[in-house]
C-alpha positions in Angstrom: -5.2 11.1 -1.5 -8.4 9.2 -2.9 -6.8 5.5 -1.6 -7.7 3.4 1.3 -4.3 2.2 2.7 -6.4 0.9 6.2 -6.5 -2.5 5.0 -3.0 -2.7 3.3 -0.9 -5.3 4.8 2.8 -5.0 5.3 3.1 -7.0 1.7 1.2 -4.5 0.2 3.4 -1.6 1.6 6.9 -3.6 0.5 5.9 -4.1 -2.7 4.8 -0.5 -3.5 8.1 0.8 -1.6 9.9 -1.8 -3.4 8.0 -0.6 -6.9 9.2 3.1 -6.3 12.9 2.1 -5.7 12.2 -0.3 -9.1 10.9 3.0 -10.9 13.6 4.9 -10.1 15.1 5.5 -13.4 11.5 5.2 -14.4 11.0 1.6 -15.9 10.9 -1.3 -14.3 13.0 -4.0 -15.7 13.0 -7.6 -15.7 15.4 -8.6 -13.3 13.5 -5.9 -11.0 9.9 -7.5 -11.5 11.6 -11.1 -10.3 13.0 -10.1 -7.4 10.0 -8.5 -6.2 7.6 -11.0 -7.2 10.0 -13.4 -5.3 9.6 -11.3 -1.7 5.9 -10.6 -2.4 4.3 -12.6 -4.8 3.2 -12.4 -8.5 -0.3 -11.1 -7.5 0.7 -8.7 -4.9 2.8 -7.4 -7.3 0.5 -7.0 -10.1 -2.4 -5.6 -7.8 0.2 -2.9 -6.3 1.5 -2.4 -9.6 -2.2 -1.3 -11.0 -2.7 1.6 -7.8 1.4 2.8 -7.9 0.5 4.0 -12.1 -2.1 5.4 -11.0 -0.6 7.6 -8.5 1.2 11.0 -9.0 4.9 11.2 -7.3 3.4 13.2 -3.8 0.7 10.8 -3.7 3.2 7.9 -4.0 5.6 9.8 -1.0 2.5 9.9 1.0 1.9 5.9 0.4 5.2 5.2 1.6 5.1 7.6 5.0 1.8 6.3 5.8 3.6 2.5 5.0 6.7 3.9 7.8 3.7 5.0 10.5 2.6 1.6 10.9 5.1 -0.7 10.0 8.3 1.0 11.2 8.2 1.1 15.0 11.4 0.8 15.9 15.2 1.4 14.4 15.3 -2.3 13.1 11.9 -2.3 11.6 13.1 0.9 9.5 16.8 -0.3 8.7 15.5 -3.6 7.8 12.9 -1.3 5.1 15.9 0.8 3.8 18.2 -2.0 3.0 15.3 -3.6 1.4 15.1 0.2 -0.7 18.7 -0.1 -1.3 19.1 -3.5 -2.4 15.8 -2.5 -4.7 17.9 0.0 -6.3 21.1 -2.2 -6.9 19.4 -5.2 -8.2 20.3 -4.9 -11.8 23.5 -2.6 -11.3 25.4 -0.2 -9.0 23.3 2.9 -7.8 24.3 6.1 -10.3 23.8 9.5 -9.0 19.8 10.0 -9.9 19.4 6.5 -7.9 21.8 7.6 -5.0 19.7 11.0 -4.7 16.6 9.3 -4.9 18.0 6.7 -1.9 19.4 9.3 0.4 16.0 11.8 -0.1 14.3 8.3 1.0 16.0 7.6 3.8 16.1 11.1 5.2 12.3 10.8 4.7 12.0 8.0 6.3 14.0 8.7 9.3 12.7 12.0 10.0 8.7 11.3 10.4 
């Protein structure tokens, strides 16, 4: 991966996890971009927002794993990351199956490095 993720913050990390719960059914809707400009901040957001479309899907997982190694050190740390995921996904309507797949393939992730 050609990114430097040494210097990222933990707002830098939520907002690109929270970006690839947003992109789930590949757009990012209005109601989406709100909430997470409300937890991180319009710039964060739109600095984050330039790297994640530049990134293919395994270099996006590897953001996100690298984000769990430093961030996640304990069980609460992680929950607290995977309801943010989950309430991500649910922002603008009840998780359907591809959101639900995408969630549990997350959290397994997540949970098992």
């Amino acid at each position: 991966m050609g990114i430097e993720l040494q210097d990222w913050k933990y707002q830098d990390y939520l907002a690109f996890l929270l970006l690839y719960a947003a992109n789930a059914d590949l757009s990012i809707n209005e109601k989406e971009r709100k909430y997470m400009e409300s937890r991180v901040g319009r710039s964060e957001y739109e600095k984050v927002l330039a790297l994640f479309e530049e990134l293919n899907d395994v270099e996006r997982i590897e953001v996100i794993v690298e984000f769990k190694r430093r961030f996640c050190k304990d069980e609460n740390a992680l929950e607290r990351i995977i309801a943010d995921f989950r309430k991500m996904l649910e922002i603008d309507h009840p998780m359907d199956a591809e959101e639900e797949a995408i969630f549990i393939g997350l959290k397994r992730l997540l949970k098992s490095v």
